[in-house]
C-alpha positions as CSV (number, residue, x, y, z in Angstrom):
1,X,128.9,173.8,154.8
2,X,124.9,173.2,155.3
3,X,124.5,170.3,156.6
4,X,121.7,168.2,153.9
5,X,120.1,165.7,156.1
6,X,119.3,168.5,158.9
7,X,114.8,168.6,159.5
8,X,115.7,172.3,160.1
9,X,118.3,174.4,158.4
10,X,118.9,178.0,156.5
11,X,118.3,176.1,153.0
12,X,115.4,173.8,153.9
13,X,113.7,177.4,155.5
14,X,115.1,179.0,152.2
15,X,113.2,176.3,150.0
16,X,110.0,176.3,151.9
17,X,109.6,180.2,151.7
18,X,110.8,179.7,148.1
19,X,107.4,177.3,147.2
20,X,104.4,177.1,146.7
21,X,102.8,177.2,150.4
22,X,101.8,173.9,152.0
23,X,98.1,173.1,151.5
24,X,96.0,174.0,154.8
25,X,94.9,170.8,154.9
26,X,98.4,169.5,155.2
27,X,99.9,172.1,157.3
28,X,96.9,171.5,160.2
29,X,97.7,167.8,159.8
30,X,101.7,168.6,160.2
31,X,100.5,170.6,163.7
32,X,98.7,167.8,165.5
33,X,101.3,165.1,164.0
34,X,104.3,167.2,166.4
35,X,101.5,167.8,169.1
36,X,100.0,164.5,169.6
37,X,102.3,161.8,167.9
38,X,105.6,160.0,169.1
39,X,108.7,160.8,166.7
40,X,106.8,163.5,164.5
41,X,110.3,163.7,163.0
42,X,109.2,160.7,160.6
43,X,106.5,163.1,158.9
44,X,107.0,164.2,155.8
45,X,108.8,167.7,156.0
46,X,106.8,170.8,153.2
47,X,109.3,169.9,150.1
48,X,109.1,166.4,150.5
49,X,105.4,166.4,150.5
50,X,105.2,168.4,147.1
51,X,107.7,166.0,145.5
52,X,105.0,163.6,146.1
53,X,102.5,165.3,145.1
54,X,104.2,166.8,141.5
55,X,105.3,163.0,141.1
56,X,101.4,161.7,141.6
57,X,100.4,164.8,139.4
58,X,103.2,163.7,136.5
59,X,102.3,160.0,136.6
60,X,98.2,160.7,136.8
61,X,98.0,157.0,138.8
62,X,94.9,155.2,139.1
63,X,96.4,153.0,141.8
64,X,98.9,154.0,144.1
65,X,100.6,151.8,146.7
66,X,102.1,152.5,150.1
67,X,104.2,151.2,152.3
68,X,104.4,152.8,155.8
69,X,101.3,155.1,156.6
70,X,102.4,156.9,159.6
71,X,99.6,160.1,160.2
72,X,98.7,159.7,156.5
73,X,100.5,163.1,155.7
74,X,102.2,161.4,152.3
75,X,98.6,159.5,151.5
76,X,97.3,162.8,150.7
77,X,100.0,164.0,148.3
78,X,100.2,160.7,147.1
79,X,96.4,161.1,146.2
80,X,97.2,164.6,144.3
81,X,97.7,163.7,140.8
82,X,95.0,160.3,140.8
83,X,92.5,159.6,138.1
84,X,88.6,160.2,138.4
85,X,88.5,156.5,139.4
86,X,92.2,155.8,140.8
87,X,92.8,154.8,144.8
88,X,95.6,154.4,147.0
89,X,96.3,151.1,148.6
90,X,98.4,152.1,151.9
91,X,99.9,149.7,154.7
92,X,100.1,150.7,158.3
93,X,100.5,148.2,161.3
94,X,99.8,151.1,163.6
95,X,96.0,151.2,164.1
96,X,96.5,153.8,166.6
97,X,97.1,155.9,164.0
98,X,94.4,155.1,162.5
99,X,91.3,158.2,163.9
100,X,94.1,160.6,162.8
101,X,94.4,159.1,159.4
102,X,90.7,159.3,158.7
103,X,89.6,162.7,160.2
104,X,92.5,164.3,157.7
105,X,92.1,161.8,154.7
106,X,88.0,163.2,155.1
107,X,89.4,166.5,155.3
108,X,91.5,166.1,152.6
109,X,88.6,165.0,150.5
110,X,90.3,161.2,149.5
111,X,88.3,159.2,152.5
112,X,86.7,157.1,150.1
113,X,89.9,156.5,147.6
114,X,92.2,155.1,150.3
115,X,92.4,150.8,151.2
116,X,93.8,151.0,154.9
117,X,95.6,147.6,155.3
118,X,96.5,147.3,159.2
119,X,99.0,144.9,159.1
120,X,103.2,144.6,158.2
121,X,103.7,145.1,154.8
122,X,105.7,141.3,154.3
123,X,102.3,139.7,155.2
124,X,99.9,142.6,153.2
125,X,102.2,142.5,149.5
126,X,101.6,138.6,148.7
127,X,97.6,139.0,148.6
128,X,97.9,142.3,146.2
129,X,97.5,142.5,142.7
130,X,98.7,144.5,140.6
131,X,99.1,146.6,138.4
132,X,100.3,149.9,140.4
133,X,101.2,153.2,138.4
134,X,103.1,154.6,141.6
135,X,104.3,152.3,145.1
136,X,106.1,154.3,148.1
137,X,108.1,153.1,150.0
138,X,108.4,154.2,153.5
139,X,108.5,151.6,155.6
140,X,110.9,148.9,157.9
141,X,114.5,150.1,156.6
142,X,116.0,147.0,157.1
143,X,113.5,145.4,154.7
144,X,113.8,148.0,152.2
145,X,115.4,145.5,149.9
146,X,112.5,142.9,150.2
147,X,109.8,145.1,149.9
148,X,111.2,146.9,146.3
149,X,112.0,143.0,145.0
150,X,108.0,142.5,146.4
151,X,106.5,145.5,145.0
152,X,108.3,145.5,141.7
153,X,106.1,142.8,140.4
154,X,103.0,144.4,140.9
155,X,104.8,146.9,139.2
156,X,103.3,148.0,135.6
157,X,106.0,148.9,132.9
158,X,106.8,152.1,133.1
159,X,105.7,152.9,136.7
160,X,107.8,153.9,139.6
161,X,108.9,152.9,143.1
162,X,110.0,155.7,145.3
163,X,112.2,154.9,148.4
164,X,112.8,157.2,151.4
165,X,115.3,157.0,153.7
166,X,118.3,155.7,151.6
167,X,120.8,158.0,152.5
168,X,120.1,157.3,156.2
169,X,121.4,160.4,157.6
170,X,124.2,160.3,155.8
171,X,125.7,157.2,157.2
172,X,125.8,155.4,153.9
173,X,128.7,157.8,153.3
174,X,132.3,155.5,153.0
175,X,133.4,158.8,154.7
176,X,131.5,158.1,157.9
177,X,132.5,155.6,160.8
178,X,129.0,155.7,162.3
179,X,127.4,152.7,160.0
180,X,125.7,150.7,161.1
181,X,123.7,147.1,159.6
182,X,120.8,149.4,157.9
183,X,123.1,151.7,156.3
184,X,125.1,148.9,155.0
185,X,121.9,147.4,153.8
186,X,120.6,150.6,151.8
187,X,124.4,150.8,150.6
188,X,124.4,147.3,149.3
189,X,120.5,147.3,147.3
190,X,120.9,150.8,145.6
191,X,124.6,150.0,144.4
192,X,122.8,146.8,143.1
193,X,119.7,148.1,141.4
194,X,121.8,151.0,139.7
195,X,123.2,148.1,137.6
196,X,120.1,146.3,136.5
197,X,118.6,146.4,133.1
198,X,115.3,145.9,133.7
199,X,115.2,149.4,136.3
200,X,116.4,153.1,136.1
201,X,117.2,154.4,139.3
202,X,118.3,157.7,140.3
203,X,119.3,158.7,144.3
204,X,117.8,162.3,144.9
205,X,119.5,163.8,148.0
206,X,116.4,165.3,149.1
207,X,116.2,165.3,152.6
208,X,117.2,161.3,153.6
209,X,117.6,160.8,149.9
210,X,114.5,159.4,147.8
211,X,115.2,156.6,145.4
212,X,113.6,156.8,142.3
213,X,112.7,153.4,140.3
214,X,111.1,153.2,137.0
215,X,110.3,149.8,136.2
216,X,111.8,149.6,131.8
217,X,111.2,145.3,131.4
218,X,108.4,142.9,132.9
């Protein structure tokens, strides 16, 4: 059995060859993220990136929010789909990060649509406004159940939340015995926010599983 939550298996390689190829622009950034940057593992692998992309494509946002910057890899496919006049608001509180960010973002042509907010996201959501189209959610796992309760607010009806990480390597599994206080967290908020009213979610076991939100009720 293929292992789903492997960075690099037969089926991911399979899926890859199988798309679309990764924009150049992307693909250079993806080389100096594993040459120069500490746990490269965090980027965005190829079909993750174009699920963000299609989603920003579908949607058409003209404001985008994100949590959890890193090399600014998922900025850019974020940025696909925007309108003539849409931006990207993106939170970071890595600033050495930051020369990185801006010499792809340029590249990528989007320079002048992205806010940079250098600071943690708890202290950057209460002085947004709203309304976003499209918030993801990348960021402090542990928090991951603050930061969608924060963000759904600024939230407009019939926009959408995307969360990474919520399968956390599988150890959200009742099958597993290595849990731990993160995987009992993502557990516990997705198992709550599948029976809300006001939200559709759907869990897609794409790579560390993406949560997808669409906000139904103010």
């Amino acid at each position: 059995m293929v292992d789903p939550h492997q960075l690099d298996n037969e089926l991911l390689a399979y899926a890859v060859s199988h798309s679309t190829e990764e924009d150049a622009v992307l693909a250079e950034l993806r080389r100096k993220t594993w040459q120069t940057v500490l746990t490269p593992q965090m980027l965005s692998d190829p079909i993750q990136g174009k699920f963000l992309q299609n989603w920003s494509r579908m949607v058409r946002p003209q404001r985008v929010l994100e949590l959890g910057t890193y090399t600014g890899y998922s900025t850019i496919c974020l940025a696909a789909g925007l309108t003539s006049d849409g931006r990207v608001d993106t939170v970071e509180p890595n600033d050495e990060l930051n020369a990185i960010q801006d010499e792809f973002w340029e590249k990528a042509g989007i320079g002048a649509r992205v806010h940079r907010h250098n600071a943690e996201a708890s202290a950057v959501l209460p002085q947004l406004e709203g309304p976003y189209d499209l918030v993801w959610i990348d960021a402090d796992k542990p928090r991951t159940g603050n930061y969608v309760e924060q963000c759904l607010p600024l939230l407009r009806r019939g926009g959408w939340i995307l969360v990474d990480n919520v399968l956390w390597w599988g150890k959200v599994l009742p099958s597993r015995t290595d849990g731990d206080a993160t995987s009992e967290h993502l557990e516990s908020v997705c198992a709550e926010w599948a029976k809300r009213s006001d939200i559709r979610t759907t869990l897609l076991p794409i790579r560390d599983g993406i949560l997808t939100i669409e906000k139904v009720e103010d």
